[in-house]
C-alpha positions as a Markdown table, in Angstrom:
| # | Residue | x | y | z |
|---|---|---|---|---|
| 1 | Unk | 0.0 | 0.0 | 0.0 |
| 2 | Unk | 1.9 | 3.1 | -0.9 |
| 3 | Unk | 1.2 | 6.0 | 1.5 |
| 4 | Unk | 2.7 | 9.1 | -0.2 |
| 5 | Unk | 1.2 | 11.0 | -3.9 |
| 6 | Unk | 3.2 | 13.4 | -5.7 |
| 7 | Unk | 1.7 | 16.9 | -5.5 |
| 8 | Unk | 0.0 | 18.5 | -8.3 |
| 9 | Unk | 0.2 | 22.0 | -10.1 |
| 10 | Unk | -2.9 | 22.8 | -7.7 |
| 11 | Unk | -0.9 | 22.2 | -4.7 |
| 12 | Unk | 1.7 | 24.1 | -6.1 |
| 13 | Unk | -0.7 | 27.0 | -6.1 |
| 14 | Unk | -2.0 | 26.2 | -2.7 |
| 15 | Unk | 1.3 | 26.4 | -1.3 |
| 16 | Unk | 1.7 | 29.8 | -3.0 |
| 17 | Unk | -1.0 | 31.5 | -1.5 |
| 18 | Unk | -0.5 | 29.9 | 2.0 |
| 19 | Unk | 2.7 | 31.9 | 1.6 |
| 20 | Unk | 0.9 | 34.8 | 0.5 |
| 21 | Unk | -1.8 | 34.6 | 3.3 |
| 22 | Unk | 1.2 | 34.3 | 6.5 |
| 23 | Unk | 3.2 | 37.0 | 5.1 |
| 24 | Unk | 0.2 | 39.4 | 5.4 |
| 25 | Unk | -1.0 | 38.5 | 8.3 |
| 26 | Unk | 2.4 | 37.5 | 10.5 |
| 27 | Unk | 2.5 | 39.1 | 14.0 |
| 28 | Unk | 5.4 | 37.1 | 15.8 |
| 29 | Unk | 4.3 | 35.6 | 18.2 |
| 30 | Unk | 0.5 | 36.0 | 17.8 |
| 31 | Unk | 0.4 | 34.9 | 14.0 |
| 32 | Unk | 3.2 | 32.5 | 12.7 |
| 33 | Unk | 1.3 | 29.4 | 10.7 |
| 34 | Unk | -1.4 | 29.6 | 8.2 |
| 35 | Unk | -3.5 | 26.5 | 7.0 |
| 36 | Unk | -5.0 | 26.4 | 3.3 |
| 37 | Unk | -7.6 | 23.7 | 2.4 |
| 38 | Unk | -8.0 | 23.5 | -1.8 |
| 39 | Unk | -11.4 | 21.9 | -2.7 |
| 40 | Unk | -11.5 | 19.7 | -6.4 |
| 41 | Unk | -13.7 | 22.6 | -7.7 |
| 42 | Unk | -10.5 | 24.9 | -7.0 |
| 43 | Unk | -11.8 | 26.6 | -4.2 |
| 44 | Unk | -9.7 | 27.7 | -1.3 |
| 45 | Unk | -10.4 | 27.9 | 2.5 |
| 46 | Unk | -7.6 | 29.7 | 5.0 |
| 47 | Unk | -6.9 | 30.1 | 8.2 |
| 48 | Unk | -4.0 | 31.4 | 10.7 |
| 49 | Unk | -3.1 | 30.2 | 14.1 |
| 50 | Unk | -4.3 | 32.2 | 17.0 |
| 51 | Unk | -1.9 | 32.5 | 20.0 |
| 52 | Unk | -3.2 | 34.1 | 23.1 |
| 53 | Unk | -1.9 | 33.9 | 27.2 |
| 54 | Unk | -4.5 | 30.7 | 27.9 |
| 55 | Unk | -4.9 | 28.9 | 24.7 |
| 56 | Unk | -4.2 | 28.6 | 20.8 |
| 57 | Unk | -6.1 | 27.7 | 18.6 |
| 58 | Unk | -4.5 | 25.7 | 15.1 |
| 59 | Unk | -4.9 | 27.5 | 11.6 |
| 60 | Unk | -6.0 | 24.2 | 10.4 |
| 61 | Unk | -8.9 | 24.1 | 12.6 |
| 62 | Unk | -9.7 | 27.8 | 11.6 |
| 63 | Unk | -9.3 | 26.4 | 7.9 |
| 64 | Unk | -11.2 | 24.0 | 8.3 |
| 65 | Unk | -14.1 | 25.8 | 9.9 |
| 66 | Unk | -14.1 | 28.1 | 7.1 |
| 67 | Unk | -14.5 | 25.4 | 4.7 |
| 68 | Unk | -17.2 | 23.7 | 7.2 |
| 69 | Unk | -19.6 | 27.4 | 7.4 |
| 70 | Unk | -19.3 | 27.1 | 2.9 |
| 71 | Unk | -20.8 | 23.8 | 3.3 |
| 72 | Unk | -17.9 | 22.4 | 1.2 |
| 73 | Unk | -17.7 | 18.6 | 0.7 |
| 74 | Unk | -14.8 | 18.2 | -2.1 |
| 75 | Unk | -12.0 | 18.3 | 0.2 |
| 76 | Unk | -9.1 | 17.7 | -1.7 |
| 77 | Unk | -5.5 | 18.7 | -0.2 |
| 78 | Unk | -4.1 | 20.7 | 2.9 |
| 79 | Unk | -1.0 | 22.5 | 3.5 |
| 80 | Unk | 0.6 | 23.8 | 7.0 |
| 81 | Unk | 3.0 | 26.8 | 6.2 |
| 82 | Unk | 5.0 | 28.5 | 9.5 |
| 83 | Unk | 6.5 | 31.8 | 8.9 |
| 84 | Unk | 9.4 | 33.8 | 10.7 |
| 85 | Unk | 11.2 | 36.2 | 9.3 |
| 86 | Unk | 14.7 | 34.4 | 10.4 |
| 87 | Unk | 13.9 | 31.3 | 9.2 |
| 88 | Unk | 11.8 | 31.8 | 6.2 |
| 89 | Unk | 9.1 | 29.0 | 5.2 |
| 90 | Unk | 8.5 | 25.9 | 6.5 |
| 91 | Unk | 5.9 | 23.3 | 5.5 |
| 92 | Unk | 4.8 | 21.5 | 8.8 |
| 93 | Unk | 3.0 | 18.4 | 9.1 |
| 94 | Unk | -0.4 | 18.9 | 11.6 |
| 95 | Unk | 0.4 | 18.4 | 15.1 |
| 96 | Unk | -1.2 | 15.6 | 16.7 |
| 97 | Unk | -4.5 | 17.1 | 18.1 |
| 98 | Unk | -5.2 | 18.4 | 14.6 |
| 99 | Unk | -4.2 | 15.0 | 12.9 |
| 100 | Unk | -7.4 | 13.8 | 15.2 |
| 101 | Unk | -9.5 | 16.7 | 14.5 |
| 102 | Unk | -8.7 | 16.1 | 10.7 |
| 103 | Unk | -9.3 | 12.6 | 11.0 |
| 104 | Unk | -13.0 | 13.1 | 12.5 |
| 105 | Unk | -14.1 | 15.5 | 10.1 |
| 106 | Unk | -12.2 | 14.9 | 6.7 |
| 107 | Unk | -9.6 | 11.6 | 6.6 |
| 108 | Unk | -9.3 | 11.4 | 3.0 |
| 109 | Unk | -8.0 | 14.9 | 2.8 |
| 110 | Unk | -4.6 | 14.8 | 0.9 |
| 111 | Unk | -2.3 | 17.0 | 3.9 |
| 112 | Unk | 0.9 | 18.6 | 1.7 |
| 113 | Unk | 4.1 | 17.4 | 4.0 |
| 114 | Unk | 8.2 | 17.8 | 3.6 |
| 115 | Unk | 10.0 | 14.1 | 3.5 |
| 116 | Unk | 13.4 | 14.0 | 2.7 |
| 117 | Unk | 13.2 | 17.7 | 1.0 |
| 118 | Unk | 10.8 | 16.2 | -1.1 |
| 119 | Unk | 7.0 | 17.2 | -1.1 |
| 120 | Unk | 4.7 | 14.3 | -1.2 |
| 121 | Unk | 0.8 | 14.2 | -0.1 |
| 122 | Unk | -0.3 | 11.5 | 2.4 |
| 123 | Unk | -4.0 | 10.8 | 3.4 |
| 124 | Unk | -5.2 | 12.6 | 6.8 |
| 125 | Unk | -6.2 | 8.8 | 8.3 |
| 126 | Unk | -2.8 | 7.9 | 7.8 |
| 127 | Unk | -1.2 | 10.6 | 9.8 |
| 128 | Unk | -2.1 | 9.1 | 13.0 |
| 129 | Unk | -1.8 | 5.6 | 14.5 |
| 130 | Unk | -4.8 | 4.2 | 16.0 |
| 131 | Unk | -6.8 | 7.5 | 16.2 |
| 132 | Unk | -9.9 | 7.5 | 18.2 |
| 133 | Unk | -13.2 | 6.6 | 16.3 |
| 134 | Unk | -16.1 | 7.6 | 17.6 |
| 135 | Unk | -19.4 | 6.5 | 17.0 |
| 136 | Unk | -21.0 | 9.1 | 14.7 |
């Protein structure tokens, strides 16, 4: 069973404006990550991470919410961009209470990850061993 997909030119463009979207919107350390989910119509759902004093809150769950409130149901990849102005960009893979939160709402997403300085797409449900299933 092979895990990883090549990306497409979509994902290329996905990547692009993730970029776009964290440059604009990067307040260190209040805004650092964005989260970009491309639909197969072409559509494209954002979101940035929200840092406060008590509790963050993911870009990908803001993403995703987005996506959720446009009543979207062709989910077809994700991509996880950090920002910092030292650094540069960095593709991240979700951390684990988003890998859960992706796999309870939309496991066949394709999320955009770095392996081996290569970009490859791997399935939401396989980002996570033996996730919790509840009973929908």
């Amino acid at each position: 069973m092979n895990l990883y997909y090549q990306i497409k030119s979509g994902d290329d463009f996905l990547i692009k404006k993730t970029k776009d979207l964290i440059f604009k919107n990067y307040h260190k350390p209040k805004h650092t990550i964005a989260a970009s989910i491309l639909t197969k119509s072409g559509s494209i759902y954002s979101g940035i991470n929200i840092r406060g004093c008590a509790t963050s809150i993911c870009a990908e769950k803001v993403a995703l919410a987005n996506a959720i409130m446009a009543k979207v149901d062709d989910y077809e990849s994700l991509v996880v961009i950090l920002y910092d102005k030292e650094i540069g960009y960095k593709i991240l893979p979700p951390c684990g209470d988003c890998r859960q939160f992706l796999i309870d709402y939309i496991p066949d997403i394709f999320v955009i990850i770095e392996n081996d300085n290569r970009l490859l797409k791997i399935q939401a449900k396989n980002l996570l061993i033996n996730p919790y299933i509840s009973n929908r």
